[in-house]
TIMI-2910 file (N, C-alpha, C, CB; in pm, 1 decimal, decimal comma, always signed):
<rs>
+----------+----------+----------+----------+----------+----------+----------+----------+----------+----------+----------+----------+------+
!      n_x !      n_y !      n_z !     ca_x !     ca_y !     ca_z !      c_x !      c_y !      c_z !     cb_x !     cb_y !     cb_z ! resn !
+----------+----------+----------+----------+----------+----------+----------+----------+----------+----------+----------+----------+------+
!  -2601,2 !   +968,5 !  +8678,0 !  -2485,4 !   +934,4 !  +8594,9 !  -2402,5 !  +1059,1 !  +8568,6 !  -2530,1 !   +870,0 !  +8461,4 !  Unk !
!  -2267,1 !  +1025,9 !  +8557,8 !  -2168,9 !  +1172,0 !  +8564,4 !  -2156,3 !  +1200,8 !  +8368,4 !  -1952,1 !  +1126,8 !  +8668,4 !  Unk !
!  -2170,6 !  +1295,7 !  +8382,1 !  -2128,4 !  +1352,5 !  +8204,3 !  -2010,0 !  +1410,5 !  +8196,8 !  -2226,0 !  +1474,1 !  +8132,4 !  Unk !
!  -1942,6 !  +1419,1 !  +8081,3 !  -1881,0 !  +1537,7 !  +8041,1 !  -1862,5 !  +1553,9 !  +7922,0 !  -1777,5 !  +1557,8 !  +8089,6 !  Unk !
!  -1870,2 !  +1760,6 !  +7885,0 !  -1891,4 !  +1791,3 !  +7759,4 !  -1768,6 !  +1715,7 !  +7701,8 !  -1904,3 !  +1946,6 !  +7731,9 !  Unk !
!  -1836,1 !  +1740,2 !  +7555,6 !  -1714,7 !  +1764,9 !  +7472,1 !  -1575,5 !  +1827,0 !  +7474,9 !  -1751,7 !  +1815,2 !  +7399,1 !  Unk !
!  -1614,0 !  +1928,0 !  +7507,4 !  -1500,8 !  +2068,6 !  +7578,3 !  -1428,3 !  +1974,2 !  +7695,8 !  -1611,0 !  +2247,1 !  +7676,6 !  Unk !
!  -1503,2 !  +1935,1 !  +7765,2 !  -1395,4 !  +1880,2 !  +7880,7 !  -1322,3 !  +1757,5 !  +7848,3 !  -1466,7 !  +1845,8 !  +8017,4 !  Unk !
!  -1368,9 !  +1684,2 !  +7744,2 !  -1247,9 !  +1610,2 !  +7700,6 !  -1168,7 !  +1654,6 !  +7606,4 !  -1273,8 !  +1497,9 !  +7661,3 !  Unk !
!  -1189,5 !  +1733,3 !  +7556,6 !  -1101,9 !  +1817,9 !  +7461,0 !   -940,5 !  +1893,7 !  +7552,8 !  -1226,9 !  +1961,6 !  +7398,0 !  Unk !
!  -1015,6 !  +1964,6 !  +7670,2 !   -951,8 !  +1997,4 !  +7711,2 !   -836,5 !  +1825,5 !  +7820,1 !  -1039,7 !  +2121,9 !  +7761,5 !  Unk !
!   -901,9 !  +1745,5 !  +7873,2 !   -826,9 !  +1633,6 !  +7952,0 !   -721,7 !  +1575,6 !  +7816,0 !   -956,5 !  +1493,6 !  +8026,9 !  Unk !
!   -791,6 !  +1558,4 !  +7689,3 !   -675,1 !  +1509,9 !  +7593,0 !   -539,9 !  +1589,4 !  +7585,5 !   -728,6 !  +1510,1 !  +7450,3 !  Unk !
!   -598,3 !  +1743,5 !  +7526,8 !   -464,6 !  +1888,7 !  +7540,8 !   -376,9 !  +1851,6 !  +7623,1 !   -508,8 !  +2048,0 !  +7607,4 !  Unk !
!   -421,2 !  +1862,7 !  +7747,6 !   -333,9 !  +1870,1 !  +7889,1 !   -293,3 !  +1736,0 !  +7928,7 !   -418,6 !  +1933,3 !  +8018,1 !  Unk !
!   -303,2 !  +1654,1 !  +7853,5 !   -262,0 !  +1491,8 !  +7857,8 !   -295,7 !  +1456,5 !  +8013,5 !    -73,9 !  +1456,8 !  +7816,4 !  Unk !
!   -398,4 !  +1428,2 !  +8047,2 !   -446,6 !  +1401,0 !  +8113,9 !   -441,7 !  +1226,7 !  +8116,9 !   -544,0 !  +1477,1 !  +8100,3 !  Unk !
!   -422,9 !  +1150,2 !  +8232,1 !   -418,8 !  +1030,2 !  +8250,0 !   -590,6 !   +971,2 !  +8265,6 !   -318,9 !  +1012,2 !  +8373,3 !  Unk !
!   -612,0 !   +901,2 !  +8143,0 !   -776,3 !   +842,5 !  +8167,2 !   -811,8 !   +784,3 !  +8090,4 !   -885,0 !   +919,3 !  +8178,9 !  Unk !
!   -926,5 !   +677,8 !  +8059,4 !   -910,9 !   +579,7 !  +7969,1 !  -1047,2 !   +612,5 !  +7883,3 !   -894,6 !   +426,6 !  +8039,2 !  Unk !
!  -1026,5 !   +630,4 !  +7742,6 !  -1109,0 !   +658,4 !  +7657,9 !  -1206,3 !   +493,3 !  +7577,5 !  -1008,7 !   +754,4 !  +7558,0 !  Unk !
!  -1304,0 !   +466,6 !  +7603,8 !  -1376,3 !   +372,0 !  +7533,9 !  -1491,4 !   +438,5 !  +7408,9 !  -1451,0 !   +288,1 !  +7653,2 !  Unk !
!  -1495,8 !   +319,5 !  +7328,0 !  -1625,7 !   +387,9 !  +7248,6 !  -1680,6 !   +246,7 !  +7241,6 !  -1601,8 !   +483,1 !  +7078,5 !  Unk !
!  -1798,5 !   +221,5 !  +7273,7 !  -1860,4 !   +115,9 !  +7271,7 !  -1959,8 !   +115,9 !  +7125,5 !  -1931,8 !   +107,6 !  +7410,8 !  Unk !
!  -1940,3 !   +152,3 !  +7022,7 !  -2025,0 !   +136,1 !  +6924,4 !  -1965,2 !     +9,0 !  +6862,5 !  -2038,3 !   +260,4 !  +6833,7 !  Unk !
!  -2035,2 !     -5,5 !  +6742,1 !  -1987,2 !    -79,9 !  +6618,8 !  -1835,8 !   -140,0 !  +6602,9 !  -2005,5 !    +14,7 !  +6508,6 !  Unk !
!  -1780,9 !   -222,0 !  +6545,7 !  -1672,0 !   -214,6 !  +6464,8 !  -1685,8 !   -138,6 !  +6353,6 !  -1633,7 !   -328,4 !  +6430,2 !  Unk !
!  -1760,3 !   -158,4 !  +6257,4 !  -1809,8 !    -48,7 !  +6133,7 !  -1795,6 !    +74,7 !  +6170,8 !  -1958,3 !    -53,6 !  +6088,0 !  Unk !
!  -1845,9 !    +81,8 !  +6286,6 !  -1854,3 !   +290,2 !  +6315,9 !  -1748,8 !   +336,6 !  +6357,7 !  -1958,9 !   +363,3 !  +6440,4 !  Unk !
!  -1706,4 !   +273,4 !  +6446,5 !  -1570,0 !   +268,8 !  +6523,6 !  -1424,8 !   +250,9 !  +6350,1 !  -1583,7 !    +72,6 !  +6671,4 !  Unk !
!  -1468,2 !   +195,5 !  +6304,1 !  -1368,9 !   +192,6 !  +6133,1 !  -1374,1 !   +326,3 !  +6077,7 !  -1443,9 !    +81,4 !  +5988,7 !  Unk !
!  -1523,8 !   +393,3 !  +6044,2 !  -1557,9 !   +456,4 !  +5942,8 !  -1512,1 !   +573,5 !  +6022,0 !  -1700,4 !   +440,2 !  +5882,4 !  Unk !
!  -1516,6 !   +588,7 !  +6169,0 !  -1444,4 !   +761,0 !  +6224,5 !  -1458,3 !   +696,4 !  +6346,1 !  -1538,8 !   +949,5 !  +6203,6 !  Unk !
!  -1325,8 !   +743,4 !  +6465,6 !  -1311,5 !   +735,3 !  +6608,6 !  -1269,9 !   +793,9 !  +6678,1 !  -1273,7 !   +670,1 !  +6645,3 !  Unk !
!  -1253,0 !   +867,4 !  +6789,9 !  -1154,9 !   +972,9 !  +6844,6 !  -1030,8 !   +923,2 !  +6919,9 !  -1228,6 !  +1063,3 !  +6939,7 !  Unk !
!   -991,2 !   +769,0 !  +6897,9 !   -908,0 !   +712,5 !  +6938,1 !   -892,1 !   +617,7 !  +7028,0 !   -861,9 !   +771,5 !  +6953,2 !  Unk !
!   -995,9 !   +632,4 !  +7120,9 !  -1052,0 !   +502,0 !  +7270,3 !  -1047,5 !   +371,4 !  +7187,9 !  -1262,5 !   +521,6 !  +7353,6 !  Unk !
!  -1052,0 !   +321,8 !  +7320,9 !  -1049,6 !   +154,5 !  +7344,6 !  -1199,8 !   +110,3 !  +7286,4 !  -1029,9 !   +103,3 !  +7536,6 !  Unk !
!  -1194,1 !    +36,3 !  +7130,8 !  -1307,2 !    -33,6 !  +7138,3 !  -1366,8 !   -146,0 !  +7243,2 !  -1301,4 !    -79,2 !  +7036,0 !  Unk !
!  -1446,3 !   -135,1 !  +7267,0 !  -1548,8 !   -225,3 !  +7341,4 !  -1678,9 !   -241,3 !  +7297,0 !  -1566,9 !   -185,0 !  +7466,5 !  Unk !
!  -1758,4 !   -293,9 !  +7230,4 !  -1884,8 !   -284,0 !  +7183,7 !  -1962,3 !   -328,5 !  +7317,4 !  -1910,3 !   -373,8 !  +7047,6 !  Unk !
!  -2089,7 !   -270,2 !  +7284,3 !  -2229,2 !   -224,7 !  +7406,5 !  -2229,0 !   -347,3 !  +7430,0 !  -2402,1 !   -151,9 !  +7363,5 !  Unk !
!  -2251,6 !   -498,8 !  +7313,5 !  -2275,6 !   -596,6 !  +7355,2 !  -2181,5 !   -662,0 !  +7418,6 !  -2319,8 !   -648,5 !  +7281,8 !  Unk !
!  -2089,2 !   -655,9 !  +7408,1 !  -1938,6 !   -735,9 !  +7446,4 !  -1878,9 !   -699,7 !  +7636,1 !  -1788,9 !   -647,7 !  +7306,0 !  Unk !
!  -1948,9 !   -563,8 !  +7662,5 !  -1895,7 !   -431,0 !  +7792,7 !  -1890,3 !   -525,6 !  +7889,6 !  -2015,1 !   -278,4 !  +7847,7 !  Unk !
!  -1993,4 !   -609,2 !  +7910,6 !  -1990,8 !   -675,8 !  +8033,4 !  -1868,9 !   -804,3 !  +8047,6 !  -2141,5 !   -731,1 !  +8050,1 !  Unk !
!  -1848,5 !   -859,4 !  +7896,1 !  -1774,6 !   -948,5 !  +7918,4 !  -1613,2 !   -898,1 !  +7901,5 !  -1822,1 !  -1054,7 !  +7834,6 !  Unk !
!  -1576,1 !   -763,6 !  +7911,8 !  -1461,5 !   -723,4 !  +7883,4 !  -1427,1 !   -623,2 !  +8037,7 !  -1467,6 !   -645,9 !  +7725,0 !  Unk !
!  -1545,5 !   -615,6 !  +8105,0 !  -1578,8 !   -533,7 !  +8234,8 !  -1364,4 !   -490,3 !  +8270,9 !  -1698,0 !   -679,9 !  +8399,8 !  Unk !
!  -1337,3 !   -645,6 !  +8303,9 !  -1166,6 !   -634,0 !  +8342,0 !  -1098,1 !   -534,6 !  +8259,6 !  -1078,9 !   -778,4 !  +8313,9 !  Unk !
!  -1103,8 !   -503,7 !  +8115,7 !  -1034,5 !   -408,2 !  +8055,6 !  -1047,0 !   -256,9 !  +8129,3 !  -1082,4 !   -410,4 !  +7913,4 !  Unk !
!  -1119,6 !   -210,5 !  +8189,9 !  -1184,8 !   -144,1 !  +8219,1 !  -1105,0 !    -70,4 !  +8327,2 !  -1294,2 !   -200,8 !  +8236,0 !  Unk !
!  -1040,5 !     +6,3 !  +8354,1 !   -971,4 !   +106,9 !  +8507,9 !  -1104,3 !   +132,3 !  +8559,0 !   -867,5 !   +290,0 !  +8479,6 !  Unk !
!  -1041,9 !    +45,6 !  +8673,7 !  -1121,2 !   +140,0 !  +8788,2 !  -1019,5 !   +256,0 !  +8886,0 !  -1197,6 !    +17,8 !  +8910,0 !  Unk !
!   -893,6 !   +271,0 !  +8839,8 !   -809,3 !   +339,4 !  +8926,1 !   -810,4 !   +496,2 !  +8881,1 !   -664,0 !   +271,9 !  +8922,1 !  Unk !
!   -881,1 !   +534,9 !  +8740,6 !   -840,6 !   +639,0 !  +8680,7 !   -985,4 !   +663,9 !  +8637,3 !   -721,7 !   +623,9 !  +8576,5 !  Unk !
!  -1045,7 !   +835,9 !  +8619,9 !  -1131,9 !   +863,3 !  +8492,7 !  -1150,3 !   +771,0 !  +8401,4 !  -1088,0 !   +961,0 !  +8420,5 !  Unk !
!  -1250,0 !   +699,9 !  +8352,1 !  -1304,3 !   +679,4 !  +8229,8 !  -1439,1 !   +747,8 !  +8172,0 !  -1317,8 !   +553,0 !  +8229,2 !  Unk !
!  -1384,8 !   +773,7 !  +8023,7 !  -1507,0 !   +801,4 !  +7924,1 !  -1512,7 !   +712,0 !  +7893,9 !  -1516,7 !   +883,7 !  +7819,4 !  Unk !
!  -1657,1 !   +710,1 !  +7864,9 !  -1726,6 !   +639,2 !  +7749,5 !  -1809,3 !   +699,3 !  +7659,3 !  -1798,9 !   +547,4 !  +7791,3 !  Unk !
!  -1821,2 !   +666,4 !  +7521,4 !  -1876,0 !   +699,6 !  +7453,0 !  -1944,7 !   +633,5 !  +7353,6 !  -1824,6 !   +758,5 !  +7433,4 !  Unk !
!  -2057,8 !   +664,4 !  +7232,8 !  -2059,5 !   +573,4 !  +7116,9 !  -2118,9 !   +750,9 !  +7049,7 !  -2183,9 !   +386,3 !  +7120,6 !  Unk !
!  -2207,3 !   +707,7 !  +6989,7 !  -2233,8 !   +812,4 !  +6821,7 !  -2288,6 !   +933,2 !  +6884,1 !  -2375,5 !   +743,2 !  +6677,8 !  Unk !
!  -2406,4 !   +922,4 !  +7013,7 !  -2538,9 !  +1021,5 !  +7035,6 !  -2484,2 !  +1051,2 !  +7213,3 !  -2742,6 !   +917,7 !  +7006,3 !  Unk !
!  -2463,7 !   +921,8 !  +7253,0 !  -2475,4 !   +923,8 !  +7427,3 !  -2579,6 !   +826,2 !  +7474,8 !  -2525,4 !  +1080,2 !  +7492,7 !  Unk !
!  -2624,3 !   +740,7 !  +7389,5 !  -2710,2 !   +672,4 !  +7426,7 !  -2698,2 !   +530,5 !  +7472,9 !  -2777,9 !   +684,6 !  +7347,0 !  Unk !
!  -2632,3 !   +459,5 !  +7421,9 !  -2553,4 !   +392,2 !  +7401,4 !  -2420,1 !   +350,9 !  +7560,2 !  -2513,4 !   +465,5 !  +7270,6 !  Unk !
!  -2374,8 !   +473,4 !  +7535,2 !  -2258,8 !   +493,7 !  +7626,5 !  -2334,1 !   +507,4 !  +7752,0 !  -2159,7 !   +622,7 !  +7592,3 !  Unk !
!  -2447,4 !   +531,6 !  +7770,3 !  -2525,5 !   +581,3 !  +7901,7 !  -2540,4 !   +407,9 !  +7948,8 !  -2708,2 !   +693,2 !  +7867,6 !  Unk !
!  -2584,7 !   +377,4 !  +7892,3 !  -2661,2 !   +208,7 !  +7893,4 !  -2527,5 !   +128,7 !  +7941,7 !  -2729,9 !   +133,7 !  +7700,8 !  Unk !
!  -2453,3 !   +185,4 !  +7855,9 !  -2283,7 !    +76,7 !  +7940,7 !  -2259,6 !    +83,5 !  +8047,1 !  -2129,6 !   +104,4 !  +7909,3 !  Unk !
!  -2269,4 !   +234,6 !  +8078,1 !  -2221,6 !   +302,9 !  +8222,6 !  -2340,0 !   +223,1 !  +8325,0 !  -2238,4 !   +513,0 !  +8224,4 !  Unk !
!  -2450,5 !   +238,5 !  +8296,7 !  -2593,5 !   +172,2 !  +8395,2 !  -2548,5 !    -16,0 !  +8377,0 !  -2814,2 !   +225,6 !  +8286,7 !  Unk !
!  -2492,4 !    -76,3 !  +8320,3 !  -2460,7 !   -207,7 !  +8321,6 !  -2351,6 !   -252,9 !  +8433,9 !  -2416,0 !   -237,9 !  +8186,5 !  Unk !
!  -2242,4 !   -142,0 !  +8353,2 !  -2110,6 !   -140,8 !  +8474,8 !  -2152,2 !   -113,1 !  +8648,3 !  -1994,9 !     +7,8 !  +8428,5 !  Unk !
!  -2218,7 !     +2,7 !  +8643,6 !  -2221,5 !    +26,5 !  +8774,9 !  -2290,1 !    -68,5 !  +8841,9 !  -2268,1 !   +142,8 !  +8802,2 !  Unk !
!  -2419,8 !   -107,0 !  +8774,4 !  -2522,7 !   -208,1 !  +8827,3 !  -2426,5 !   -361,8 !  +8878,2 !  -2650,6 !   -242,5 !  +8680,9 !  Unk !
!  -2357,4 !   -414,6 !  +8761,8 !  -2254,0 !   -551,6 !  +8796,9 !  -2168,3 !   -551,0 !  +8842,3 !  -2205,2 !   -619,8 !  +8723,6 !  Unk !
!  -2078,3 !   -423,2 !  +8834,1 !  -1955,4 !   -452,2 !  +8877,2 !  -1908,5 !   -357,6 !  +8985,5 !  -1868,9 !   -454,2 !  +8767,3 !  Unk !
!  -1981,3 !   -276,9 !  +9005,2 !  -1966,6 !   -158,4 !  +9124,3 !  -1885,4 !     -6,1 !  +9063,7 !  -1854,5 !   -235,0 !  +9267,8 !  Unk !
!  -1860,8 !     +3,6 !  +8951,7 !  -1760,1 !    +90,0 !  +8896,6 !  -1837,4 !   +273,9 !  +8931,0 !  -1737,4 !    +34,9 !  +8699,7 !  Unk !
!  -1783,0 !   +365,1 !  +8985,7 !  -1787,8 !   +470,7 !  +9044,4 !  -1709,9 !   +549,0 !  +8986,6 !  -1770,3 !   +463,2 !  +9159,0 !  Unk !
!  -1636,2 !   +567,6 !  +8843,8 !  -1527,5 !   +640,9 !  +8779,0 !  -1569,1 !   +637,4 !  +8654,2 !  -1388,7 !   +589,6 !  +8794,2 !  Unk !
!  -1692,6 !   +609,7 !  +8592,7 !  -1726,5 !   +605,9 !  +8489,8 !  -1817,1 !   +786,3 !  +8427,3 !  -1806,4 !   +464,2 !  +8502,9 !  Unk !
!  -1769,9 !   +798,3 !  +8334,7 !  -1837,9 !   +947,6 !  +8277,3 !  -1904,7 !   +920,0 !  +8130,3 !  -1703,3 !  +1083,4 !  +8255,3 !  Unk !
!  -2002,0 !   +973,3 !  +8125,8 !  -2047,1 !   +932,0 !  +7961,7 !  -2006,4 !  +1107,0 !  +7910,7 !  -2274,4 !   +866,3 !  +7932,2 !  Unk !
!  -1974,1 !  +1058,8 !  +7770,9 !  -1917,1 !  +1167,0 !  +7673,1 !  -2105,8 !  +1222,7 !  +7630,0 !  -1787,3 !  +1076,5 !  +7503,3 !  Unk !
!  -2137,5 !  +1322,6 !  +7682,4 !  -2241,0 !  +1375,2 !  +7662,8 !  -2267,5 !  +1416,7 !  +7501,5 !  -2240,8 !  +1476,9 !  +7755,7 !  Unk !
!  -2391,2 !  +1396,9 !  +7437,1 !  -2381,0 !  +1415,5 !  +7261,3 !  -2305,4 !  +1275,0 !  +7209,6 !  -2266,5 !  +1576,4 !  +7206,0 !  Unk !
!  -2167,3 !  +1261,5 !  +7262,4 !  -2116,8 !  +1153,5 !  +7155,9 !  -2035,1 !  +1203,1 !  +7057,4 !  -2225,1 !  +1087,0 !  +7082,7 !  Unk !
!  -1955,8 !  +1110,0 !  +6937,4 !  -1893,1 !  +1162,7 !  +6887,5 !  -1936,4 !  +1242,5 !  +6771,4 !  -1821,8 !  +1094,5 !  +6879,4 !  Unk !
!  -2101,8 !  +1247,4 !  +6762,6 !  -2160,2 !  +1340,4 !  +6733,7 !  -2144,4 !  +1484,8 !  +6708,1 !  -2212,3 !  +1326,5 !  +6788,8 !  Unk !
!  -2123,6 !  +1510,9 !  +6848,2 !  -2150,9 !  +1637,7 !  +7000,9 !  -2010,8 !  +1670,0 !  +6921,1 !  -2154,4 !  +1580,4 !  +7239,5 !  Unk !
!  -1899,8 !  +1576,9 !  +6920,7 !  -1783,8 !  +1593,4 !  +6929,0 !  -1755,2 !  +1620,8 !  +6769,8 !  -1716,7 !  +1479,0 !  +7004,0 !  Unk !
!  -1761,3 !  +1582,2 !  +6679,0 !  -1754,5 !  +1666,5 !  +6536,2 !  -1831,3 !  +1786,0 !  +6503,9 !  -1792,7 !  +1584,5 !  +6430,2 !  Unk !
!  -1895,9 !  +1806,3 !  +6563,2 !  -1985,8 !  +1977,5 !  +6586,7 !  -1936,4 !  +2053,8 !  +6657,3 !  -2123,7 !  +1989,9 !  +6651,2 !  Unk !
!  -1858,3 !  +2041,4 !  +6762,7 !  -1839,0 !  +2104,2 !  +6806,4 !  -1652,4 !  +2174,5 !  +6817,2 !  -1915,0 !  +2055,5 !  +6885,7 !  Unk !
!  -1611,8 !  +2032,7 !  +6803,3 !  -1501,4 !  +2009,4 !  +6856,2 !  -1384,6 !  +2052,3 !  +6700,1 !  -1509,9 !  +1836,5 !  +6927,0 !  Unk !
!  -1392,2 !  +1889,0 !  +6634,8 !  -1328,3 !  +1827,7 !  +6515,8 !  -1436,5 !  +1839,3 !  +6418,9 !  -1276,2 !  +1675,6 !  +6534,8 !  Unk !
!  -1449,7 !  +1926,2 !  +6327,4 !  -1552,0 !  +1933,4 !  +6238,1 !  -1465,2 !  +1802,4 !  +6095,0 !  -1582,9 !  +2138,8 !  +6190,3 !  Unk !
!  -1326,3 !  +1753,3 !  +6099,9 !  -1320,1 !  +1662,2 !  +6034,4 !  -1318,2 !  +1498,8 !  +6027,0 !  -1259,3 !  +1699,2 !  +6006,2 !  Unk !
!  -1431,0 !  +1535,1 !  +6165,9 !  -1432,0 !  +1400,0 !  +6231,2 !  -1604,8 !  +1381,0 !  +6135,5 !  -1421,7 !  +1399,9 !  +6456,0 !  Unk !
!  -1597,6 !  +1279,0 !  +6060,9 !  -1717,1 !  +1301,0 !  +5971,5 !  -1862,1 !  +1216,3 !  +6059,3 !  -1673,7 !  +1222,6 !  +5795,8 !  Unk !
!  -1992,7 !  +1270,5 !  +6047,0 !  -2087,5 !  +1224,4 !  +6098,3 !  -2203,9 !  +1169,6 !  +5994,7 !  -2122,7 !  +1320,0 !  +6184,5 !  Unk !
!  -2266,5 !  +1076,9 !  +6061,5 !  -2335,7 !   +960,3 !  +6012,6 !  -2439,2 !   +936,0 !  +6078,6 !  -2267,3 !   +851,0 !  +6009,8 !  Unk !
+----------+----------+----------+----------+----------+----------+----------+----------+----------+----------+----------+----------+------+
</rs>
């Protein structure tokens, strides 16, 4: 499965980079703090698969990377998708490192 840090989406957002940001957690979590992606929840991924570019980069993400890993292994397994990256850590990774006012839970 392909990763990328924190840093490297930090840097693809800066440089406005063309690519499609998901966070597959919660509605609740996704409410309480988000870095802006396309909700999709873990349970819902398969039935929303079509939202999904296959023409461009996608992240995915949810809180740790755990989560987001499991979407990516669903997608590729059903639908053939080869452009998928999990946000390594999560938005975790990503208020530690990144946005310290992105609050964690």
């Amino acid at each position: 499965m392909k990763e990328i840090s924190v840093q490297e989406l930090k840097a693809m957002i800066d440089n406005k980079e063309d690519f499609q940001l998901i966070d597959v957690r919660r509605p609740d979590e996704y409410n309480f703090c988000n870095l802006g992606g396309e909700l999709i929840p873990l349970d819902e991924i398969l039935d929303h698969a079509d939202k999904i570019s296959k023409d461009k980069k996608v992240v995915i993400h949810c809180r740790s990377g755990a989560r987001s890993a499991n979407a990516i292994q669903q997608l590729e397994k059903h639908f053939g998708f080869t452009n998928l990256y999990n946000l390594k850590g999560g938005i975790l990774a990503y208020s530690r490192e990144i946005d310290s006012s992105i609050p964690q839970y």
